[in-house]
N, CA, C and O atoms as a GROMACS GRO file, in nm:
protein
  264
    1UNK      N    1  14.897   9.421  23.336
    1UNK     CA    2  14.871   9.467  23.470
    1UNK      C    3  14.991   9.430  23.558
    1UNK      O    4  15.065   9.334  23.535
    2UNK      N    5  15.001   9.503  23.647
    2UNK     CA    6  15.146   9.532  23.706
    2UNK      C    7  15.095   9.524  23.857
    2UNK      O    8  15.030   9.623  23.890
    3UNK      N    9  15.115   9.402  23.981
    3UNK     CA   10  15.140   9.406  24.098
    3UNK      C   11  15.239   9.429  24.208
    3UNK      O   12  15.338   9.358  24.191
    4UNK      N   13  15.246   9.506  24.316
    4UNK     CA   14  15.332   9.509  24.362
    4UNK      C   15  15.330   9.470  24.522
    4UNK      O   16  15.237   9.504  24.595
    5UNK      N   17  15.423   9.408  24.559
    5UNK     CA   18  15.409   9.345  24.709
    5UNK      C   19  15.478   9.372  24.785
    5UNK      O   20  15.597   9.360  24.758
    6UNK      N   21  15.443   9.419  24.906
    6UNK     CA   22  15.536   9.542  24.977
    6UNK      C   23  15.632   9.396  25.112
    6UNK      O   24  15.590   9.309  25.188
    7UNK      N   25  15.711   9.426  25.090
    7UNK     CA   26  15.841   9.349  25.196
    7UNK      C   27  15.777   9.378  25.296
    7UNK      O   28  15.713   9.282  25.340
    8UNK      N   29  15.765   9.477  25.356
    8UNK     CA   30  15.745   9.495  25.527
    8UNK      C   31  15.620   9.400  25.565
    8UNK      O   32  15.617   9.321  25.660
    9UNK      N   33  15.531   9.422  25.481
    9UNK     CA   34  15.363   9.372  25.539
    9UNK      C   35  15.346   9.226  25.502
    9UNK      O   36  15.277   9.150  25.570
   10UNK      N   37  15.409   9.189  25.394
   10UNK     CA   38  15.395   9.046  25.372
   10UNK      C   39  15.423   8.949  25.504
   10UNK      O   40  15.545   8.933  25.516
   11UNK      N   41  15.364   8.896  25.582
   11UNK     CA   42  15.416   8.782  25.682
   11UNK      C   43  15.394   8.638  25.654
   11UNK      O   44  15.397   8.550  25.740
   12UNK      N   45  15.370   8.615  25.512
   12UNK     CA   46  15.381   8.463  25.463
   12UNK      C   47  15.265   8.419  25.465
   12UNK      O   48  15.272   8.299  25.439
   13UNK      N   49  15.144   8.453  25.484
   13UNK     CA   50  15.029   8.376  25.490
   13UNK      C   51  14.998   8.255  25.351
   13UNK      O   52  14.936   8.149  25.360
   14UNK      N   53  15.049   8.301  25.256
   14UNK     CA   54  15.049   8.226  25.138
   14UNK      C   55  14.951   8.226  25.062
   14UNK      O   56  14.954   8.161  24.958
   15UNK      N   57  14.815   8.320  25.108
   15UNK     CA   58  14.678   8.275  25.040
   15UNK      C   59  14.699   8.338  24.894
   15UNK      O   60  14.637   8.305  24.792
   16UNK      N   61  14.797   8.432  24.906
   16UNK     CA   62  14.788   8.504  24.719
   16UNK      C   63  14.777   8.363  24.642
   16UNK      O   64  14.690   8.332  24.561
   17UNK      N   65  14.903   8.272  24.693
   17UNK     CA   66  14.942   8.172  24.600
   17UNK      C   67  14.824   8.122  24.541
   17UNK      O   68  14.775   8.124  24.428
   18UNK      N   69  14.785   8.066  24.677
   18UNK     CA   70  14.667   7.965  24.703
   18UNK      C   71  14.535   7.996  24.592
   18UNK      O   72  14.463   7.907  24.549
   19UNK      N   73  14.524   8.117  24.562
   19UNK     CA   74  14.437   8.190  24.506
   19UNK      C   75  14.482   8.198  24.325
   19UNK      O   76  14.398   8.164  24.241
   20UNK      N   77  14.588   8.235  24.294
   20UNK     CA   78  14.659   8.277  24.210
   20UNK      C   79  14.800   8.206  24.166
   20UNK      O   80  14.883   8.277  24.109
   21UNK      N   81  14.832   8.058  24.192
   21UNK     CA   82  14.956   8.025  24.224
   21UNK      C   83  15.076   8.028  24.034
   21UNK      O   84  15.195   8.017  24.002
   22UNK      N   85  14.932   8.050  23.961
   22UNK     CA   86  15.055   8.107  23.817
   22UNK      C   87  15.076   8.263  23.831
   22UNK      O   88  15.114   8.338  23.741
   23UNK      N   89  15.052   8.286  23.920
   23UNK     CA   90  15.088   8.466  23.928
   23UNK      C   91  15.223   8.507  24.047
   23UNK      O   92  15.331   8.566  24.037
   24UNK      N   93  15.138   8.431  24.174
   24UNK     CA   94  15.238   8.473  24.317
   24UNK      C   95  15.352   8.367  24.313
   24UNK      O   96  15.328   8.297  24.215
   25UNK      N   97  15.449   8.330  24.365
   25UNK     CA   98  15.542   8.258  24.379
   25UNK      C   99  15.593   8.277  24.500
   25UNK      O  100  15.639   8.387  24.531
   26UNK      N  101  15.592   8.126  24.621
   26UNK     CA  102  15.674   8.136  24.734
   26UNK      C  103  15.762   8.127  24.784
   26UNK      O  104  15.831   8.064  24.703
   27UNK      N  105  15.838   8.149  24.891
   27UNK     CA  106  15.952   8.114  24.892
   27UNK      C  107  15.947   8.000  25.012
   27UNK      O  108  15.851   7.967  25.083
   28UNK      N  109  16.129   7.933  25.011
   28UNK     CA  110  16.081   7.837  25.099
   28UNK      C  111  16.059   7.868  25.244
   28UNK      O  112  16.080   7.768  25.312
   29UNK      N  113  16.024   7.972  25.314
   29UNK     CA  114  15.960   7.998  25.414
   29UNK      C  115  15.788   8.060  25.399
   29UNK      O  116  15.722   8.101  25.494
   30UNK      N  117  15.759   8.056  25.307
   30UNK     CA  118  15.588   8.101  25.282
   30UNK      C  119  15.594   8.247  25.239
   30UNK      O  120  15.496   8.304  25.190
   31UNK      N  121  15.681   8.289  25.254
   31UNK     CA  122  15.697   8.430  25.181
   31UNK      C  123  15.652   8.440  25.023
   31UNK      O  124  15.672   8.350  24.941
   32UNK      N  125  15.571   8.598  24.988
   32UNK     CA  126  15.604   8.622  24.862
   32UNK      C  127  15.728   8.617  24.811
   32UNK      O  128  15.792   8.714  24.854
   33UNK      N  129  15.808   8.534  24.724
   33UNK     CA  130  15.962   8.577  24.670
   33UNK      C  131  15.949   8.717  24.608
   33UNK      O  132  16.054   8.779  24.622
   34UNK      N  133  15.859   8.782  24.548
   34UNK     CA  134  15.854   8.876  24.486
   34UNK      C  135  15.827   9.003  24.584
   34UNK      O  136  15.806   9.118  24.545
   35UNK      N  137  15.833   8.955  24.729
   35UNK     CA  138  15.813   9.158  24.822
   35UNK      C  139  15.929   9.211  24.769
   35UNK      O  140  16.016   9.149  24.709
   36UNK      N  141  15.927   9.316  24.792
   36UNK     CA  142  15.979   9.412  24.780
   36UNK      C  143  15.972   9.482  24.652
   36UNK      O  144  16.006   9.600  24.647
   37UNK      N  145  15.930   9.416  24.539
   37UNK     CA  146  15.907   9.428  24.392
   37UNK      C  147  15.770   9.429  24.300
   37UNK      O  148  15.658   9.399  24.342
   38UNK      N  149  15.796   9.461  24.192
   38UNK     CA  150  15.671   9.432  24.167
   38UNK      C  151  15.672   9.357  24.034
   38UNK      O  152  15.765   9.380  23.957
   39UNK      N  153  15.606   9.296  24.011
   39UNK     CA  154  15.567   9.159  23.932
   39UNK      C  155  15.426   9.214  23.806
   39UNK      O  156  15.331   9.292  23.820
   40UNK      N  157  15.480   9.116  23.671
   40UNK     CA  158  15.360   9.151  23.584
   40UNK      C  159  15.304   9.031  23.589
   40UNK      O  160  15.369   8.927  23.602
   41UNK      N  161  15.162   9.039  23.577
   41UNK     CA  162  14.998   8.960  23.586
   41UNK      C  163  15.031   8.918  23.456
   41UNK      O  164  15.055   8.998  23.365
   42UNK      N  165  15.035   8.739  23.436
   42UNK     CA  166  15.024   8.700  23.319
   42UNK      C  167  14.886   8.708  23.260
   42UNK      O  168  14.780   8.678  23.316
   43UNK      N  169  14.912   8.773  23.088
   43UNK     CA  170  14.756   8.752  23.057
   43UNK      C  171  14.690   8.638  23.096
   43UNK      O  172  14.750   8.531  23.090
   44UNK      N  173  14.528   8.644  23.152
   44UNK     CA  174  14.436   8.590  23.168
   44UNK      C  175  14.432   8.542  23.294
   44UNK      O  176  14.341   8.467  23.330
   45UNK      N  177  14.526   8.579  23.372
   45UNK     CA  178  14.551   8.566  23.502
   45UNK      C  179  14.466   8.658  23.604
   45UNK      O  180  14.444   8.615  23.717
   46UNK      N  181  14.412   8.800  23.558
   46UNK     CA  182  14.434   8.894  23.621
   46UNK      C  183  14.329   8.872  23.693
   46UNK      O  184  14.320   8.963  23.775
   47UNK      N  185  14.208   8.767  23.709
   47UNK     CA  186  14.102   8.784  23.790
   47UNK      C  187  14.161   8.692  23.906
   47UNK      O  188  14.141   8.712  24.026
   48UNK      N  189  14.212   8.621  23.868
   48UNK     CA  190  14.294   8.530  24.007
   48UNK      C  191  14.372   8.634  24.065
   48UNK      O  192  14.352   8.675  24.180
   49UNK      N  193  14.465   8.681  23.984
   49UNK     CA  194  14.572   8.777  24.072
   49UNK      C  195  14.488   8.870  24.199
   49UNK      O  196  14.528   8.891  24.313
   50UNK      N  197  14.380   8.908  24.144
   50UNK     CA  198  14.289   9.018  24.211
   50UNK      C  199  14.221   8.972  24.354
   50UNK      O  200  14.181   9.043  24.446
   51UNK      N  201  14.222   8.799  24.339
   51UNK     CA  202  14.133   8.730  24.420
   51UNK      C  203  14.256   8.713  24.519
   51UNK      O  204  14.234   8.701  24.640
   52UNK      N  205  14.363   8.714  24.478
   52UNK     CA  206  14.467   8.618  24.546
   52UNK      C  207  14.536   8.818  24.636
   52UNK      O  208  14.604   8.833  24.737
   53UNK      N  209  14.485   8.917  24.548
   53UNK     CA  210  14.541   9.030  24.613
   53UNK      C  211  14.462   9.093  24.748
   53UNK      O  212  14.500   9.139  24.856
   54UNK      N  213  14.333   9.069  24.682
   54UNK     CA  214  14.212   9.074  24.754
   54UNK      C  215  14.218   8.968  24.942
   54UNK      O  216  14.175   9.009  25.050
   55UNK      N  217  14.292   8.821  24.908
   55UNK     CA  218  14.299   8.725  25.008
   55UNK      C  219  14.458   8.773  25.147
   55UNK      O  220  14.495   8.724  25.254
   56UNK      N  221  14.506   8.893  25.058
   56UNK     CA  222  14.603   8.914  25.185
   56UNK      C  223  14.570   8.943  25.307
   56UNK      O  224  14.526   9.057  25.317
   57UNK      N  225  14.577   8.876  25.417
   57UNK     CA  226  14.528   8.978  25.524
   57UNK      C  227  14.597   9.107  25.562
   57UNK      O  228  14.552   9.196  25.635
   58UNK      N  229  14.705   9.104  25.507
   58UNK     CA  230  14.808   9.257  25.604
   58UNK      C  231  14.796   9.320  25.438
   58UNK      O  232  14.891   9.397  25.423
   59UNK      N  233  14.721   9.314  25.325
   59UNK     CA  234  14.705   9.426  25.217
   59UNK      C  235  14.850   9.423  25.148
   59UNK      O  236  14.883   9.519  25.078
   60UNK      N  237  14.941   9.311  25.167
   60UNK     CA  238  15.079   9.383  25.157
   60UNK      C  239  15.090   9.343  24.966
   60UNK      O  240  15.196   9.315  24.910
   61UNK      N  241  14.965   9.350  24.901
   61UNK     CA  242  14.974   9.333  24.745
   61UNK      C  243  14.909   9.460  24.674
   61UNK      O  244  14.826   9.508  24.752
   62UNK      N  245  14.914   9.505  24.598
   62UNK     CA  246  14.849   9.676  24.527
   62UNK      C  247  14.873   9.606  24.407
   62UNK      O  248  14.936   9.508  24.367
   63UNK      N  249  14.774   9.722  24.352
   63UNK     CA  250  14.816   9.747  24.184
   63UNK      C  251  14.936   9.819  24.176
   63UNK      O  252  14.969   9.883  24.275
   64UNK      N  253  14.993   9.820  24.095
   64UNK     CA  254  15.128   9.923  24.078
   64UNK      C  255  15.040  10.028  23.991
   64UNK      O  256  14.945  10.024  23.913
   65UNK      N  257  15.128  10.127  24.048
   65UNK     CA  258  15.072  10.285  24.014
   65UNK      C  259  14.946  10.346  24.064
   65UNK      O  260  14.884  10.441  24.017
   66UNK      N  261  14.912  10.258  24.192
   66UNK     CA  262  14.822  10.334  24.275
   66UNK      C  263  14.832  10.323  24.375
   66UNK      O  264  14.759  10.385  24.452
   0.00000   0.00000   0.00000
């Protein structure tokens, strides 16, 4: 499974991590390091990833390819 985190909407809230922190990765200002890109869901990860995609407030995480 394939996430993708959009640069513009991300404003650092951090909860993906918080939720998911073997999936999201921050940077040292609270940013996703991974906006603008998109990132693969380590197996067995993917119900955290979902919780932690689910916890954005500005949505700025998707599935890739939808």
């Amino acid at each position: 499974m394939k996430m993708k985190i959009d640069e513009e909407l991300c404003t650092g809230h951090g909860r993906c991590a918080k939720y998911a922190p073997n999936v999201f990765r921050l940077d040292d200002d609270g940013y996703n390091a991974d906006r603008g890109g998109e990132i693969e869901v380590p197996a067995g990860e993917e119900d955290n990833a979902i919780k932690g995609m689910k916890s954005c407030p500005e949505k700025a995480i998707s599935l890739a390819g939808e």
